[in-house]
N, C-alpha and C positions, 0 to 999 in steps of 0.2 A: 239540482234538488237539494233541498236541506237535510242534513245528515244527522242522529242525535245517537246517543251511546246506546240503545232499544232498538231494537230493529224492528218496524212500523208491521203491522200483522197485513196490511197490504199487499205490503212485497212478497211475503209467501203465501196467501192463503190465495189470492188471485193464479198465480202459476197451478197448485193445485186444484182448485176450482176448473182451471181449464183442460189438465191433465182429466180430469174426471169429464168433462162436458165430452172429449176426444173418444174416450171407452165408452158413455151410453151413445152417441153418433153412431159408431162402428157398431154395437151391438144391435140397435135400432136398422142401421141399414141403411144410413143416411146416403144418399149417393145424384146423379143426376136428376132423377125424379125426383127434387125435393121440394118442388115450387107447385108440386100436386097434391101433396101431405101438409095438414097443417103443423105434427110434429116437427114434420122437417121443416118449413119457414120458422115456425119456432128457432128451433137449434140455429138456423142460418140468422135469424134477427140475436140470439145471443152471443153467438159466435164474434162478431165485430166489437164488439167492449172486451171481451174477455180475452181477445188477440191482442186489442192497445193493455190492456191493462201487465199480459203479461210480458209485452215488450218494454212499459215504461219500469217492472220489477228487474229484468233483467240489468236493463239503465242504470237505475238504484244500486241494484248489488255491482257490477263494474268498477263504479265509483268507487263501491267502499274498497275493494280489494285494492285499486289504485292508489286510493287514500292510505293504504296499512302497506303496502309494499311498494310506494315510489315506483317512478317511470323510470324503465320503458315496462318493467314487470309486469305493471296492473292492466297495460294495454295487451298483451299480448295474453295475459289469460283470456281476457273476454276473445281474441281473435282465432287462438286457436278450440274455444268450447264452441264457438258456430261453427268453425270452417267442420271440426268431429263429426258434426252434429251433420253435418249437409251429407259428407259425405257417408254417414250413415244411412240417409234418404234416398242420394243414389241407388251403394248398395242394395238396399231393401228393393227397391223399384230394379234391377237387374235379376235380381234371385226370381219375383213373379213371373219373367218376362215379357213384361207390359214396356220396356223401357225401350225407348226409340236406340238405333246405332248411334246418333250424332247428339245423346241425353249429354254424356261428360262436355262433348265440346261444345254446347251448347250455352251449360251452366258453368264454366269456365271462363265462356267468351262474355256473356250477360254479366259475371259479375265482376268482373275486369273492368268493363265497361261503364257498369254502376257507377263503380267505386271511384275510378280515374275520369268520369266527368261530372257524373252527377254528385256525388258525396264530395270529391276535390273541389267542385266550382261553389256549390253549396258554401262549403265553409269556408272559400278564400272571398263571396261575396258577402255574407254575413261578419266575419272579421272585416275587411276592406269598407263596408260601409259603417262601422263603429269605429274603427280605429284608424284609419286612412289605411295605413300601410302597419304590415306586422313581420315578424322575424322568425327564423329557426334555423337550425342548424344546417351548414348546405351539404357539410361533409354525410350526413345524416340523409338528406333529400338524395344525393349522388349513390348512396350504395342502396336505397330502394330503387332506384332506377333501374338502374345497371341491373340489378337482381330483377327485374320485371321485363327488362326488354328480354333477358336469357329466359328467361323462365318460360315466356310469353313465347318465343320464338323458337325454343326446342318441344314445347306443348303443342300448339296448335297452327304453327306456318310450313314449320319444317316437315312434317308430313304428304305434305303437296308437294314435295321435290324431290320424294326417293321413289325407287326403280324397285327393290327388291318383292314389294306387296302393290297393289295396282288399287284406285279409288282412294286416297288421301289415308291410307293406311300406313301402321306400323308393321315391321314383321314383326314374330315373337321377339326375335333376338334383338332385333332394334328398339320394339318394346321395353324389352329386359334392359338395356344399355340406358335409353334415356330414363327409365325411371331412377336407375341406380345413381345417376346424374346428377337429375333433380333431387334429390332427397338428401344428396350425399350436400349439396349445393345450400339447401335450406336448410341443415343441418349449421354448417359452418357461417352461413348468414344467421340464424339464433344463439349462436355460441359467440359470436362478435358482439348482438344488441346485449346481449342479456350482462355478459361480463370482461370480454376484452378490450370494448373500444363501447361501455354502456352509459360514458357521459357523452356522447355524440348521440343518445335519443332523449338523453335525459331533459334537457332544458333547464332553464334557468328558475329552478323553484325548489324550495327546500327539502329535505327527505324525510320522510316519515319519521313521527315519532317511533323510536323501539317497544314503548311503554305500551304503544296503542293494540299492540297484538295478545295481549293478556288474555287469559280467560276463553279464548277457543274463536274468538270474535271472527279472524279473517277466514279459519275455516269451514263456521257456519255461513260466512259469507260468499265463500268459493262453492258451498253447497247448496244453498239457493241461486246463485247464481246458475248451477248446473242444470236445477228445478226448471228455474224460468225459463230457459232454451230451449231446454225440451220442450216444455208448453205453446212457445212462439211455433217453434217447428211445427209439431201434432198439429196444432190451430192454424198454421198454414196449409197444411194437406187436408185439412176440410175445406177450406177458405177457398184453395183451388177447384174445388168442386162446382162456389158461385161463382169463382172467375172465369171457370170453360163453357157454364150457362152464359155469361155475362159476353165471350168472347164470340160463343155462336151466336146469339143473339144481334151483334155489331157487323158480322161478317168478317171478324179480323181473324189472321191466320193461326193455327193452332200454337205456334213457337212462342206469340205473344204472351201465353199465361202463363207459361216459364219466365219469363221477365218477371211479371207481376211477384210471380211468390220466390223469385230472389230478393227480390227489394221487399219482399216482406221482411225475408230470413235476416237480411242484413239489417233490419232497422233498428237494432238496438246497438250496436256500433256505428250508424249514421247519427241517429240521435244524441250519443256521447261526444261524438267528433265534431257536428255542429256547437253543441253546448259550447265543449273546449272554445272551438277558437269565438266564440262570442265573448268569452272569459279572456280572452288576449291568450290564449296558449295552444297554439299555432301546431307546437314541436308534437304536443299530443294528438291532434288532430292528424297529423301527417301519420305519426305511427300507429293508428287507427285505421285510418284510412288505406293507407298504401301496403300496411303490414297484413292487412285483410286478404289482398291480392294477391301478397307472395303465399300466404298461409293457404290458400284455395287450391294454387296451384298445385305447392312443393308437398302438400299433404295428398290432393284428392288424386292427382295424376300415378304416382308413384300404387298408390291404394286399388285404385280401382283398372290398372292394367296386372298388377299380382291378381285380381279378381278373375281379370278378363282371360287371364293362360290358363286357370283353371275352369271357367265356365264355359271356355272356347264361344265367346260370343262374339260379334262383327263389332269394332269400336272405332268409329270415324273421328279421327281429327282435325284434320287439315280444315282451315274454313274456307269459306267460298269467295272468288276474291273481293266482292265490296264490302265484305267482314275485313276482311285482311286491310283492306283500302283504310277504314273505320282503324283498327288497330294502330295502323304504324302513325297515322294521320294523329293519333292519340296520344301514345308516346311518345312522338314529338314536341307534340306540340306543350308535354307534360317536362319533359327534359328543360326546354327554354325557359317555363311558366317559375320551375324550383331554382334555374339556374345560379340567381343573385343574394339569392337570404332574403330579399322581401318581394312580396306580393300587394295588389290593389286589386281593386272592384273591376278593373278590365280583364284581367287574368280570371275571377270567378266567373263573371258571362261568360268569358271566351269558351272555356270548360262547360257550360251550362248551355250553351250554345249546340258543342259536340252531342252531350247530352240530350237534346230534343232532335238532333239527328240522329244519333241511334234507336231514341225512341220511335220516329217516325217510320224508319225504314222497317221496323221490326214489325209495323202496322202495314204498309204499305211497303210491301219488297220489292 
């Protein structure tokens, strides 16, 4: 996107616009019936513009904060205001008690998933066919790994193999231990990008101007940016409404529309992270991309089990083994893919490939 010293009335009046479409929907009563009211096809026919619109505002603002505060900083705001943002959605949907036991590991495993084939293959195919082969830092690819097979594996494998709780449970104290774990874990994994080891995300590109943050600029930009997420999100939990029409309608299983509106949630970090590496900058891409995954985990797990010993509600982890299958087959095959400092158009299928097999099975179990 072109960026000019004005921030474009687009970018924020679309976000608000949609924040506002969200409160008359809800007041209205917008809900499965909506394809019987013609308000409601209304709201659902403007709902799809004002979704992209306020996913490509989010985009926008990303950039700039990245732009005024250099890498890895500008990627990691955007990844942890979604990963907030998600698991505030969680939340909310456990307090109703609408929320299935296996909601966390569900949206956990989908967006893991996503992110390590579909948004990996994505931009290692889109860079690989413009630039043959491209670069990034491996020391950099190795501690996302490493931090996602752990992460990945004290979340949602490691469940299925203790004794103390029965049905792919935690006990509380096991609860309590591994969150303290993970967090304590992604803690010291953001305190290494951010400033002890922050030229191994950084890449090879210049640093922000100091000048460029005058005048309140990146703040207002860290705060539209705030606007816009909210907006995507809001406009996703409507949007779910035509996607669970949409899924009975097909006959595909109810889990499927949880897909759907992860890869909604994430598309304003998919769209950045494609951009990047069509831009030749790869190292961004990767910390978009993969940072996304630790941030889902090391945030939402840790969050929503302090929920769960207070709500005392049933929280299924463990996943079922051709999930599991899926995973490790993933991280593998993600581990080799980073292994070198360069990547090609094989490696982006290969990933994209995974990808239409997770999608598939999630249609067809």
């Amino acid at each position: 996107m072109v960026h000019s010293t004005r921030t474009p009335v687009w970018s924020w009046a679309l976000p608000i616009v949609g924040v506002a479409l969200f409160v008359f929907a809800t007041w209205v009563g917008f809900g499965d019936d909506f394809a019987s009211d013609p308000l409601g096809i209304a709201i659902a026919i403007i709902l799809i513009p004002l979704l992209m619109g306020a996913v490509f505002s989010a985009v926008y603002h990303a950039e700039e904060v990245a732009h005024l505060t250099g890498e890895p900083i500008g990627t990691l705001v955007l990844t942890m205001a979604v990963t907030v943002i998600e698991l505030a959605l969680i939340v909310s949907l456990m307090l109703t008690g609408k929320a299935a036991p296996t909601l966390v590991r569900d949206t956990v495993f989908s967006v893991v998933m996503i992110i390590t084939t579909g948004l990996v293959g994505a931009c290692l195919l889109v860079g690989g066919i413009r630039y043959r082969e491209q670069s990034f830092d491996v020391t950099s690819a190795k501690i996302y790994l490493a931090m996602l097979l752990v992460l990945t594996t004290l979340s949602i494998i490691l469940p299925n193999y203790t004794s103390s709780a029965p049905g792919r449970l935690y006990s509380t104290s096991q609860l309590a231990f591994m969150s303290f774990a993970i967090i304590a874990l992604y803690a010291v994994f953001v305190f290494t990008q951010t400033v002890r080891h922050r030229d191994y995300f950084a890449g090879d590109y210049d640093p922000p101007d100091p000048n460029a943050q005058t005048g309140g600029k990146l703040i207002r930009s860290i705060l539209f940016l705030c606007v816009a997420l909210v907006a995507v999100v809001l406009l996703a939990k409507l949007f779910a409404i035509e996607v669970n029409a949409a899924v009975s309608a097909v006959g595909a299983p109810p889990a499927f529309s949880g897909v759907v509106i992860a890869f909604i949630v994430l598309l304003p970090e998919s769209i950045a992270a494609i951009r990047a590496a069509s831009r030749d900058n790869l190292q961004k891409s990767i910390n978009l991309a993969l940072g996304s995954s630790l941030a889902t985990i090391g945030l939402t797990i840790p969050a929503i089990a302090a929920a769960n010993i207070i709500l005392q509600k049933p929280l299924i982890l463990g996943l079922d083994p051709r999930d599991m299958a899926l995973v490790v087959m993933t991280l593998g095959a993600s581990i080799l893919t980073f292994g070198t400092g360069r990547t090609n158009v094989l490696f982006g299928f290969l990933h994209l490939v995974l990808f239409g097999t997770f999608l598939f099975f999630a249609v067809v179990p």
